[in-house]
C-alpha positions as CSV (number, residue, x, y, z in Angstrom):
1,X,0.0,0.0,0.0
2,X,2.8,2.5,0.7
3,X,4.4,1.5,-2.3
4,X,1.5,2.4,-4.4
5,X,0.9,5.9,-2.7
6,X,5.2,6.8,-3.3
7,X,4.8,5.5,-6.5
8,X,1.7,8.0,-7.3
9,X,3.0,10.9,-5.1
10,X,6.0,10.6,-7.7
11,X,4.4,10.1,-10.3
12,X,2.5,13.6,-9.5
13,X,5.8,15.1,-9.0
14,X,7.1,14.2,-12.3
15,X,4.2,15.4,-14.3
16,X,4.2,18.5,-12.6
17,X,8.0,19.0,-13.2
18,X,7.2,17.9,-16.8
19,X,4.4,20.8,-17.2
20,X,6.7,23.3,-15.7
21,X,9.5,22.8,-18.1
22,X,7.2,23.1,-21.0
23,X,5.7,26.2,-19.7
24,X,8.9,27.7,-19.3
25,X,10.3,26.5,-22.4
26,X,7.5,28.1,-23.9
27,X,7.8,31.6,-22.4
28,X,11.4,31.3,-23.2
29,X,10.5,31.2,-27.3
30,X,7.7,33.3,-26.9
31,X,9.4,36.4,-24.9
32,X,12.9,35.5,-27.6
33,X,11.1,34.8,-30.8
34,X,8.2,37.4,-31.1
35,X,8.0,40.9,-31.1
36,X,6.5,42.5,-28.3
37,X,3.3,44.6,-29.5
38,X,2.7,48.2,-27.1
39,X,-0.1,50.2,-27.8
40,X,0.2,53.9,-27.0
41,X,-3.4,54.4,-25.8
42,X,-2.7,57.8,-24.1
43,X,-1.5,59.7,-27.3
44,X,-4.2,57.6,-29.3
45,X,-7.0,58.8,-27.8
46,X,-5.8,62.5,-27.7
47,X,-5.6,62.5,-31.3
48,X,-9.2,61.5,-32.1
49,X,-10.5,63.6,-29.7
50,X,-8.4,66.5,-31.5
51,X,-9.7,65.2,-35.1
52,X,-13.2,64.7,-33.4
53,X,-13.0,68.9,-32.5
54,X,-11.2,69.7,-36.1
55,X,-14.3,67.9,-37.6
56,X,-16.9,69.4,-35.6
57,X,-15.3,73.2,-35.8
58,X,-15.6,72.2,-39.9
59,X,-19.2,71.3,-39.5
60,X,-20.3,74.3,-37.6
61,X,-18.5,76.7,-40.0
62,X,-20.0,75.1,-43.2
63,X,-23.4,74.7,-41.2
64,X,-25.5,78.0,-40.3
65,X,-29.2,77.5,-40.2
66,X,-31.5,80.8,-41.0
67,X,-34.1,82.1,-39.4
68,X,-36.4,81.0,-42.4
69,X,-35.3,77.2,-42.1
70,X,-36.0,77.4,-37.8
71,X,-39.3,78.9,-38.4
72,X,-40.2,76.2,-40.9
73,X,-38.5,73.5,-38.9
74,X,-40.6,75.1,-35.6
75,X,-43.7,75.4,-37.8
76,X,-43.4,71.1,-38.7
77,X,-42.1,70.5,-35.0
78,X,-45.9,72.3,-34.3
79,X,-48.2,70.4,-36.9
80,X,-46.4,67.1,-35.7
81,X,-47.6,67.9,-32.1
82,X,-50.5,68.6,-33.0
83,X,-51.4,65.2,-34.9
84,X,-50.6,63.0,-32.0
85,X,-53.4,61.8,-30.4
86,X,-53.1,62.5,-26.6
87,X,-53.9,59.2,-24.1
């Protein structure tokens, strides 16, 4: 009986001595063999925001609404109301 539990508490050791030279051996190629990949997500996200402003500064500038196209848009905004059955 003692036999069989050394022989299984070894045979638990050697796997997990196995396992850990694999994983190591597999960090080793991995960290040696690839290139590492960093993603500057500070200056990243600065940048849209600034071509998100450039954009909407361009928008607002080629964008004016008169008077005549708020009154009409008012006036639709007022017939629409108007339509909708109240409950």
């Amino acid at each position: 009986m003692i036999e069989f539990l050394l022989h299984i508490i070894i045979n638990i050791i050697i796997s997990i001595f196995i396992i850990y030279i694999i994983h190591s051996t597999w960090e080793y190629f991995k960290d040696t063999y690839t290139n590492k990949k960093t993603k500057d997500l500070v200056n990243t996200q600065i940048t849209k925001y600034q071509q998100m402003m450039e954009e909407m500064q361009q928008n607002t500038k080629s964008q004016s609404i008169s008077k005549t196209d708020i009154q009409t848009m008012n006036d639709d905004l007022t017939m629409f109301m108007e339509q909708q059955p109240t409950t």
